[in-house]
SETI-258103 format. One record per atom (N, C-alpha, C, O, CB): y, x, z. Coordinates in pm, whole numbers, plus 50000, padded with zeros to 5 digits. Glycine has a CB too. Layout:
N
YXZ;...
//
This chain:
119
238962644345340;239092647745479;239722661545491;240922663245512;237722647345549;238952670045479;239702684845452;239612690045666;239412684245773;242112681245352;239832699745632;240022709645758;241092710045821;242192712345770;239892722145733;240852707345959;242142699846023;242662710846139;241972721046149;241672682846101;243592710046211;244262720546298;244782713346383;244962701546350;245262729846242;245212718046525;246362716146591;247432722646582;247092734546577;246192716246690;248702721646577;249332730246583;250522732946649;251322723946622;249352731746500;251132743746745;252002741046835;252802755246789;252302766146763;251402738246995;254382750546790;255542757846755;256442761846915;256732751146969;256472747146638;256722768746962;258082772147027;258712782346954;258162791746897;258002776747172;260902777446967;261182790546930;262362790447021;262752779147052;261382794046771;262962799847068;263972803447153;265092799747042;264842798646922;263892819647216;266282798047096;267522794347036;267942805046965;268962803246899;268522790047125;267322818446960;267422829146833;266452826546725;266662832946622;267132844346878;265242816946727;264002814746711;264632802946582;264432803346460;263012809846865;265412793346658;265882783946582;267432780846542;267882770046505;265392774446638;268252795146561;269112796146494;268452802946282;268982799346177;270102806346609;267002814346302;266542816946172;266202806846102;266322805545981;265592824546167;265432793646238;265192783246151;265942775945993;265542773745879;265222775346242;267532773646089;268332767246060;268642776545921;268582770545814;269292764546172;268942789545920;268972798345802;268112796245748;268422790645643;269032810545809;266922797745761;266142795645642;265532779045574;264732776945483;264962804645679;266082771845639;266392759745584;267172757345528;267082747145460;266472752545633;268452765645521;270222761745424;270002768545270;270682767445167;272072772945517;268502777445305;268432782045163;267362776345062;267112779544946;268232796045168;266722764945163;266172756645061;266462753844927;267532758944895;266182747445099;265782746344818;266742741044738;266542724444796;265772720344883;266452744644563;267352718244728;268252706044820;266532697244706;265742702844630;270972700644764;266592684944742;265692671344670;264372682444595;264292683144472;266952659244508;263512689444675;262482692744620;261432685744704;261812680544808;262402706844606;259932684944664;258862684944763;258572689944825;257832683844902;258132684444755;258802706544859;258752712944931;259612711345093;259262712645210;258932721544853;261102707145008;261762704845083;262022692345177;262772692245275;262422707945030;261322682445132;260542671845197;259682673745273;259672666245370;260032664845131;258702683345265;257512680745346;257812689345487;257222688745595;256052685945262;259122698645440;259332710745509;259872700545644;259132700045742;260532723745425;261252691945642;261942683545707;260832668945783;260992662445886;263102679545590;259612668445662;258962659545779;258062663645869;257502656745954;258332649445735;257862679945840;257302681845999;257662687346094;257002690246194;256392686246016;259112690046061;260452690746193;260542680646253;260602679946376;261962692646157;260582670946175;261322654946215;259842648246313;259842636546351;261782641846017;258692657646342;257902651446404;257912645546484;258532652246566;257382654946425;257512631646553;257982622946660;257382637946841;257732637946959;256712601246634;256472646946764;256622656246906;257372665746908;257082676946952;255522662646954;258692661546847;259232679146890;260522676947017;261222667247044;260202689546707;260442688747066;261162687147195;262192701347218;262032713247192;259922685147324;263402692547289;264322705247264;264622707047419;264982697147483;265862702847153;264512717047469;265332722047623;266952725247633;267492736247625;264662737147673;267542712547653;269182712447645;269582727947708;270462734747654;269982697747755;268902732447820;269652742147911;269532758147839;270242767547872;268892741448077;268452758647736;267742772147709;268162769147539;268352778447461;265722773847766;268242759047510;267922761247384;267352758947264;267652755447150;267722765747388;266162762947345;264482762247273;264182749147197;265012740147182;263162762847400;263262748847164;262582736747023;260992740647055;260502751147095;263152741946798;260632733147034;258802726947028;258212716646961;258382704546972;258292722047150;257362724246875;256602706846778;255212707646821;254802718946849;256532706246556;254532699546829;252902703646843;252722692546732;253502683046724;251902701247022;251652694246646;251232691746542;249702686846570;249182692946663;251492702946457;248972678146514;247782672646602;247362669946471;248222666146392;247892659746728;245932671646424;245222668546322;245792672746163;245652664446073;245042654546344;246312683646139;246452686746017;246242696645970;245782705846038;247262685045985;246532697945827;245722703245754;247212714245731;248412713145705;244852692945627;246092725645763;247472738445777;247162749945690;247372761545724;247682746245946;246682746645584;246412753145446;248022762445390;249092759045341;245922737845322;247322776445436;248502784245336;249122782845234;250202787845201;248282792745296;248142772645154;248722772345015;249682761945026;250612763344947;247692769844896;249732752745091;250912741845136;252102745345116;252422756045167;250962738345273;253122737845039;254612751145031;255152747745129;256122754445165;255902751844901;254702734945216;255342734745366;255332744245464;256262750145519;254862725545435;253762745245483;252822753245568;253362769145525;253982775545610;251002749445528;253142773845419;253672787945381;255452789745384;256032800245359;253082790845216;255972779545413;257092778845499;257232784945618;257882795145639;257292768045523;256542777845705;256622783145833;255912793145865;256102796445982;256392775345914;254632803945770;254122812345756;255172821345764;255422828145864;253392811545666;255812821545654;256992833345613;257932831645745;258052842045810;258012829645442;258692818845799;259602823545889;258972826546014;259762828246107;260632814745906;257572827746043;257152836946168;256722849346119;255912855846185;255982831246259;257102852946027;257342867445972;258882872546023;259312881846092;257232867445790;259372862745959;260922869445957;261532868246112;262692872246130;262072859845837;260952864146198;261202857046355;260522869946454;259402874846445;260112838646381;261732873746557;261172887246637;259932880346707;259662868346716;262382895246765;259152893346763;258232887046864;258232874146957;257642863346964;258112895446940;259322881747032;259552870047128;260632858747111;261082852647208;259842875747252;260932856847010;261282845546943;260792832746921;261312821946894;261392848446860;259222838346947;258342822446892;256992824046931;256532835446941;258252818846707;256262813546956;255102815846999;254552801946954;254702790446994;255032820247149;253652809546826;252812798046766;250792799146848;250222808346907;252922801846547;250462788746818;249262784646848;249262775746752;250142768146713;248972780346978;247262778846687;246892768846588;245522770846628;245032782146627;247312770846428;244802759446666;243172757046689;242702750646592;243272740046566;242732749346809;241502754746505;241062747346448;239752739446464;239122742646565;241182752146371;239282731246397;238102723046404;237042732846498;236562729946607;237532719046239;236892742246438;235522749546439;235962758346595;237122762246612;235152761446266;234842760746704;235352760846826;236132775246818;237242777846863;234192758946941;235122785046740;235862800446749;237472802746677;238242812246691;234752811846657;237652789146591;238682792246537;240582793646615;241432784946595;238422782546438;240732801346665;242022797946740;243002808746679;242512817046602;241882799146917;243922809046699;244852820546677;246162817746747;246632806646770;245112823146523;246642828746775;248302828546877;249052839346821;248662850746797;248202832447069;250162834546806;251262848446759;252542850046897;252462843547001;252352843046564;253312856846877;254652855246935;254382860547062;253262863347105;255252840646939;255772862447139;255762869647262;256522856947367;256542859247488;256692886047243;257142843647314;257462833247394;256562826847468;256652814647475;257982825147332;255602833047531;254712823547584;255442817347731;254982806847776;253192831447609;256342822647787;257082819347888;257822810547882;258852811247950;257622826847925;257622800347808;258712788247699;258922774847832;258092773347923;257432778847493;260142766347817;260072762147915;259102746247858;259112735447917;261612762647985;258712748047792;257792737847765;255772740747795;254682736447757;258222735247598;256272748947869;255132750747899;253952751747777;252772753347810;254972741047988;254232751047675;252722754247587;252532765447625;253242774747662;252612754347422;250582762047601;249842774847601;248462769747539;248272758047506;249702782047758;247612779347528;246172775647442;245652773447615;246272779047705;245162791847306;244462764747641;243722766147723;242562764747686;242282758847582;243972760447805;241622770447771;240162768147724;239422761347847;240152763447944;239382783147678;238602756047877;237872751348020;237142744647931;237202741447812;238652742448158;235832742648102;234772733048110;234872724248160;235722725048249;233872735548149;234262711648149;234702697348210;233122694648242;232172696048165;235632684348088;233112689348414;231972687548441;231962674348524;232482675248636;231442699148499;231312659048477;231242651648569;229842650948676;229822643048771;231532640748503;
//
């Protein structure tokens, strides 16, 4: 089973022009480089023709640093300005949340929410 996450990506079209760089320096037929392309290729990612932008949200996985996928996209929200990208990752456990980036103004509207639901 293992420890599971949500996980949600925006990056502005400066966001995912680094992408694209730091994907050409892959090396070509690795596993890394497989796992890297199948969670781009996610059936949720969404692009805003007019802006640019790119969005994946990621639902039930396991977002372990040590992943050479996962420590993929670790390193390029290093190398990615503030407002370039705006990640969110919730995990299982309720306190666990974290947010980076200064894109929260994305036209995809992600954001973390929190509420109560009362019938």
């Amino acid at each position: 089973m293992g420890y599971r996450s949500d996980v949600g990506l925006c990056l502005t079209e400066n966001g995912k022009k680094t992408l694209e760089a730091k994907l050409s320096e892959l090396e070509p037929d690795t596993d890394k480089t497989k796992y890297v392309h199948d969670l781009l290729d996610a059936p949720s990612k969404r692009e805003d023709q007019e802006s640019g932008a790119v969005a994946w949200l990621w639902e039930y996985l396991k977002w372990y640093t040590e992943y050479e996928d996962v420590a993929f996209f670790e390193n390029l929200l290093q190398d990615l300005d503030y407002n370039d990208y705006y990640f969110i990752r919730v995990g299982d456990d309720s306190d666990d949340t974290e947010v980076q980036g200064g894109f929260w103004d994305n036209p995809f509207c992600m954001c973390l929410t929190r509420g109560i639901t009362f019938d």
